[in-house]
VEXBA-852434 format. One record per residue (C-alpha): residue number from 1; residue in one letter; z, y, x. Coordinates in steps of 0.02 Angstrom, whole numbers. Layout:
REM residues N
TIGU   k r      z      y      x
TIGU NUM A      Z      Y      X
...
This chain:
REM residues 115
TIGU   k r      z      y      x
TIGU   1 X   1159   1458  -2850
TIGU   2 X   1258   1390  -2712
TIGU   3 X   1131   1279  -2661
TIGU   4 X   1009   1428  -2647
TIGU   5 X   1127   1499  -2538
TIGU   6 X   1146   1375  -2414
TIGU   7 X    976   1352  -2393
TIGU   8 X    943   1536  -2360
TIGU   9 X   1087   1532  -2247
TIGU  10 X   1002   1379  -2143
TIGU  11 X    848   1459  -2145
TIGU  12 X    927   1616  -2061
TIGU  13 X   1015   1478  -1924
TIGU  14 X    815   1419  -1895
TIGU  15 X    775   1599  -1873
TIGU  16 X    890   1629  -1772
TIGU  17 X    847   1462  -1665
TIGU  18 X    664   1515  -1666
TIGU  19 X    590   1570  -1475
TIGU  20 X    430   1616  -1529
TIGU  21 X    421   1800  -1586
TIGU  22 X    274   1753  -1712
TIGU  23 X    333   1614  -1797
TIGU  24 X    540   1700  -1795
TIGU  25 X    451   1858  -1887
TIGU  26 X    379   1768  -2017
TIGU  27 X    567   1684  -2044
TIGU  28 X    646   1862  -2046
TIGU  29 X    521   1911  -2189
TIGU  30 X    590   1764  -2294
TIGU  31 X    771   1790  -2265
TIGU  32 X    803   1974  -2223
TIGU  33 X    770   2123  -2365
TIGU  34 X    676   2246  -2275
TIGU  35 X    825   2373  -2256
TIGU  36 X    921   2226  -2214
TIGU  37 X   1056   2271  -2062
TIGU  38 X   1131   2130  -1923
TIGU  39 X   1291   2170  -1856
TIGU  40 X   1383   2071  -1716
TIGU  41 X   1542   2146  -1597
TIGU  42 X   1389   2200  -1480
TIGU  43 X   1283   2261  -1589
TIGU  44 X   1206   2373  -1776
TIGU  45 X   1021   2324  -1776
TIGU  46 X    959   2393  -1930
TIGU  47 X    791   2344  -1985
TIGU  48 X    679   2175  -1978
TIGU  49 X    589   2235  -1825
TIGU  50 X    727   2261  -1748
TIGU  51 X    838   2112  -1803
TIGU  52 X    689   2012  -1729
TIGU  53 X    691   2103  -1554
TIGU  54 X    880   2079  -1543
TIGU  55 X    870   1888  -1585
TIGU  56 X    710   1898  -1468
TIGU  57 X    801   1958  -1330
TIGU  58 X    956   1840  -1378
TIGU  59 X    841   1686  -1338
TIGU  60 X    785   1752  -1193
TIGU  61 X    936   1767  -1116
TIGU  62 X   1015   1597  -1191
TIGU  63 X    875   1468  -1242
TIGU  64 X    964   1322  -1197
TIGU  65 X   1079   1357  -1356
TIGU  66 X   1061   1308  -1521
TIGU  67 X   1152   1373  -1683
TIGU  68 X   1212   1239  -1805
TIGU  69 X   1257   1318  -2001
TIGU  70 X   1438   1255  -2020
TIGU  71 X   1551   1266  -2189
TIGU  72 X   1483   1387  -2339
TIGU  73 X   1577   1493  -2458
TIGU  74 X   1487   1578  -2599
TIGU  75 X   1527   1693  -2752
TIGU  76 X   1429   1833  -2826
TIGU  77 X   1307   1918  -2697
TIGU  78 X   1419   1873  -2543
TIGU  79 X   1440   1728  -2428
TIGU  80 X   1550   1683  -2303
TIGU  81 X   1494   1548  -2162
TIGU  82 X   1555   1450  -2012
TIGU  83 X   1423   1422  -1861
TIGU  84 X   1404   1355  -1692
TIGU  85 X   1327   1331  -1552
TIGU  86 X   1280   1247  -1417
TIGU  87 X   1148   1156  -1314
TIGU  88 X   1048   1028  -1423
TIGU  89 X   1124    882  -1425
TIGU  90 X   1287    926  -1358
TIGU  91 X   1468    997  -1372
TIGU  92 X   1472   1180  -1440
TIGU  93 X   1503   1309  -1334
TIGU  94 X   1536   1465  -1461
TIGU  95 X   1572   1484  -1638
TIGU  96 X   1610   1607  -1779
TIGU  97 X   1581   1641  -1935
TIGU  98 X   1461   1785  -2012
TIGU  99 X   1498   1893  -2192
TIGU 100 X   1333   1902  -2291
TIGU 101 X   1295   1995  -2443
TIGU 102 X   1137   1954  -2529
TIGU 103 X   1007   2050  -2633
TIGU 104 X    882   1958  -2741
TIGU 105 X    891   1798  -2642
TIGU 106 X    892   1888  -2471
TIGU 107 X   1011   1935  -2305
TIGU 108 X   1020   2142  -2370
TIGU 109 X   1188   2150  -2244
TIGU 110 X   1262   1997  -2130
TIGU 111 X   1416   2071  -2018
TIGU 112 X   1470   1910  -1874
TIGU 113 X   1598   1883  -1778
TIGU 114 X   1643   1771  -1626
TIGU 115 X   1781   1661  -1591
C-alpha cells in the first residue's frame, strides 16, 4: 500500500507543478475525492474546482517554482510528507510538510504547513 501512496502523493506534487488549467484539472480528478478540501496557513479551499483555481492562481503568481515530494510516512488512511521547492534545477527556496488522509485511493483532506 505504501507504494500506492507515494505515487498518489507525487502525482498530487505534478498537479500541483501543472500551469495549464486543462491538463492540472484532469490531475485533480485523479488525486482529489470530489468533496476533497486543501488547507494551507492562507487558505480552506474546499472543492476540486476550487482546489484547481487556488493552485491556478498559485502558479500564476510563482511559476518559476517547482515542488519536489520529499520523505513519506504512511499508515492506515493517513500520510504524512516532506516537500520542497524551488526553481527547477536549483536550491529550494520553501519547504514543509502536508497531513493527508485518504479515501479509496484519493486526497479526501490534505492540511500543509510551511517552514
Amino acid at each position: 500500500m505504501s507504494d500506492a501512496v507515494t505515487k498518489i502523493l507525487q502525482r498530487y506534487i505534478e498537479v500541483f507543478n501543472e500551469t495549464d488549467d486543462a491538463a492540472r484539472a484532469v490531475g485533480i480528478a485523479e488525486v482529489f475525492t470530489e468533496d476533497a478540501l486543501y488547507t494551507d496557513p492562507t487558505a480552506e479551499v474546499p472543492g476540486r474546482d476550487r482546489i484547481n483555481a487556488y493552485i491556478g492562481q498559485f502558479r500564476k503568481q510563482a511559476p518559476q517554482l517547482v515542488f519536489v515530494l520529499g520523505a513519506v510516512k504512511f499508515h492506515h488512511d493517513t500520510a504524512l510528507f516532506d516537500w520542497t521547492a524551488g526553481p527547477d534545477g536549483g536550491a529550494p527556496v520553501a519547504s514543509g510538510r502536508d497531513f493527508v488522509r485518504l479515501k479509496d485511493g484519493q486526497i479526501e483532506r490534505i492540511h500543509g504547513f510551511f517552514d
